[in-house]
C-alpha positions, 0 to 999 in steps of 0.5 A: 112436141111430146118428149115421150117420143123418140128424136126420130119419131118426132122428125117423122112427124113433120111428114105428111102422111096422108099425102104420102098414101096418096102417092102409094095408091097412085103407083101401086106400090102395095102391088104382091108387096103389102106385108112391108109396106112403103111406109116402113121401106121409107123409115128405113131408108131415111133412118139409113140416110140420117144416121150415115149407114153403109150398107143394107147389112148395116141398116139391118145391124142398127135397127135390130141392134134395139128392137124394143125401139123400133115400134117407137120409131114408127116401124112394125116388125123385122127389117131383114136386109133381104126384104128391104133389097127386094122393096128397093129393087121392085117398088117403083121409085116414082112413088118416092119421086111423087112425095119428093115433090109434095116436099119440094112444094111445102119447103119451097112454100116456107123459104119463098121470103128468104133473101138473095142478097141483093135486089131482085123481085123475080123468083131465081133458079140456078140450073146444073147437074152432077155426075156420080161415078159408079162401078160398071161391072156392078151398074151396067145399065149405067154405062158412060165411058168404055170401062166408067158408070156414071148416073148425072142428077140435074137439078133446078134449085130455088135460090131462095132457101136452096131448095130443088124444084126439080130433079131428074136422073139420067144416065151419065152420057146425057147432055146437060143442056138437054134437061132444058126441054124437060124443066117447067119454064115460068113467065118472069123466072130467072134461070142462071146457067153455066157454059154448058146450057149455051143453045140458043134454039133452047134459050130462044124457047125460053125467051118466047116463054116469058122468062129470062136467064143469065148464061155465062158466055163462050168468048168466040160467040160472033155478034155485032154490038149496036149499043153500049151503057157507061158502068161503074169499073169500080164494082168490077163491071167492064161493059154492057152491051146490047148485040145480035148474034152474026153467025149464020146458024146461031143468028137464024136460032136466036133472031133477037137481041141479046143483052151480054155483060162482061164483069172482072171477078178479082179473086178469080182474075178471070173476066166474065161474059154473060148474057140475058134476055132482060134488058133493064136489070142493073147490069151489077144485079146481073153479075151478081145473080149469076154469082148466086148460082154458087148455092147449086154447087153448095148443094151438090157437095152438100148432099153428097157430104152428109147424104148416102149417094156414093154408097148404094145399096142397090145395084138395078136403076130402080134401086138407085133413083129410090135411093137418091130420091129419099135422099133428097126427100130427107134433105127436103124434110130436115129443111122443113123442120128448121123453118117450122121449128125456126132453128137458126143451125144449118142442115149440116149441123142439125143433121149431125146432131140429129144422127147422134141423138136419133134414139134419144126421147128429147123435145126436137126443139130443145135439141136443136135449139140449144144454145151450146150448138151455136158455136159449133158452126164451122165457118167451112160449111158454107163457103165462098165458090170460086165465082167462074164455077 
């Protein structure tokens, strides 16, 4: 790494900017809009996400507070505020959406050997959403109650490495369980899920797809058992059992049977219910796949602690999934690095240190390999959720 560079330069690099070209030409983004280009409307938005700016004024404050630096920094020329609402307002997000995805499959690429903590061959993925409130009057394309905006970000998260594999914004009112016809299914995957993604027309689509879930159950479902497998209480295993839906419309939308496992979480001191299409999964592996899903709520508090998603700098819809996306993209691109650079600090602290050092001409690696960072790791930052979330 060339320590003549500035720390931000360095991480730009890891950026693959032929297929970022790529995803430009395809949508046109350089359409009456060639003079800022959408490479520099991307610098400028990452540098806002790394370095926590506020506001568009803010950006436009910082990097004209060192203009000598900008060039260095990979951006020709001026960021008037103005210029960079008009690129986020007209520039079609999915030029930014696209490149999400070629991030998403490099990072997915690097973590795919990363473990689970238990025993399981198949690729696992934790599915949920979250709602982030915005102000009606600003956001009224946003509507979600009478006097509330909102805008929910469904995601599909890779449980090895915690990486997203797919991302879709909607207006608030939109049904979580509704994503499920819009996600790529894949034979042999595992999707875990919440209460909220119980439909079994949806979950029987995903068992004629090949693949299976583990989907935490309503207690008053009406089935009938036609068989019992002993389990170890001791692991907090209370039954395994192989039923069939009775209800006259749930039994007509899920014909076949179901595997539903209950498990007393003792922490919570709530009893568990789930259910799954795979019949020869240990019944524990089930419980704890299920209790893995905690990394998707890890991430949504993640990226909104230490990402600009609650503070927009745009008020139209455009403005807002250009905004998220780069976020993600972010978070996707300091992810690459620390497993291509094989740094042992976790992206909360890689991206406090980076926010802080962004100007500074120090190899990335030597930064963020220093020994004197390892014990500045709380404890905090990745901590146990509640196993009934």
């Amino acid at each position: 790494m060339n320590a003549g560079k500035m720390v931000f330069a360095q991480l730009m690099e890891f950026v693959p900017a032929h297929e970022f070209q790529r995803c430009v030409e395809r949508r046109g983004g350089h359409y009456k809009m060639q003079r800022f280009t959408c490479w520099t409307q991307f610098l400028a938005m990452a540098f806002a996400q790394l370095t926590y700016r506020e506001s568009l004024r803010d950006i436009e404050a910082c990097l004209h507070a060192m203009p000598q630096r900008l060039y260095h920094m990979g951006i020709r020329g001026r960021v008037p505020k103005s210029t960079l609402a008009d690129a986020n307002e007209k520039r079609g997000w999915r030029i930014f959406e696209d490149f999400g995805h070629v991030l998403i499959g490099q990072a997915r690429e690097l973590y795919a050997g990363e473990s689970l903590g238990f025993d399981l061959q198949h690729v696992a993925y934790a599915l949920d959403a979250t709602t982030i409130d915005l102000c009606l009057s600003l956001f009224p394309w946003a509507r979600f109650r009478k006097r509330k905006g909102a805008v929910k970000l469904h995601t599909l998260l890779d449980q090895r490495g915690s990486i997203p594999s797919f991302v879709r914004i909607t207006d608030g009112k939109t049904g979580d369980v509704t994503v499920l016809d819009k996600i790529p299914l894949e034979p042999g995957a595992f999707y875990v899920m919440d209460r909220a993604y119980i439909d079994f027309l949806r979950l029987y689509a995903l068992t004629q797809s090949a693949a299976f879930f583990v989907v935490r159950a309503k207690r008053n479902h009406d089935y009938t058992r036609r068989r019992s497998a002993p389990v170890d209480r001791a692991t907090g295993l209370r039954s395994d059992q192989i039923i069939v839906l009775r209800g006259p419309k749930s039994s007509r939308l899920y014909p076949e049977p179901l595997r539903r496992v209950a498990f007393f979480d003792t922490e919570s001191r709530q009893r568990i219910l789930l259910l799954t299409n795979h019949f020869t999964l240990p019944a524990l592996t089930v419980a704890q796949l299920y209790r893995s899903r905690w990394t998707i709520e890890l991430f949504f508090k993640w990226i909104k602690q230490n990402l600009r998603i609650k503070a927009f700098y745009g008020t139209s819809e455009n403005a807002v999934k250009t905004q998220v996306w780069i976020a993600i993209s972010t978070y996707l691109l300091v992810a690459i690095v620390r497993k291509r650079l094989g740094i042992g600090l976790s992206l909360q602290t890689m991206l406090q240190i980076i926010s802080m050092a962004i100007f500074e001409k120090v190899p990335i690696h030597e930064l963020l390999s220093d020994t004197q960072h390892a014990n500045t790791e709380s404890s905090s930052s990745n901590p146990r959720l509640p196993f009934y979330l």
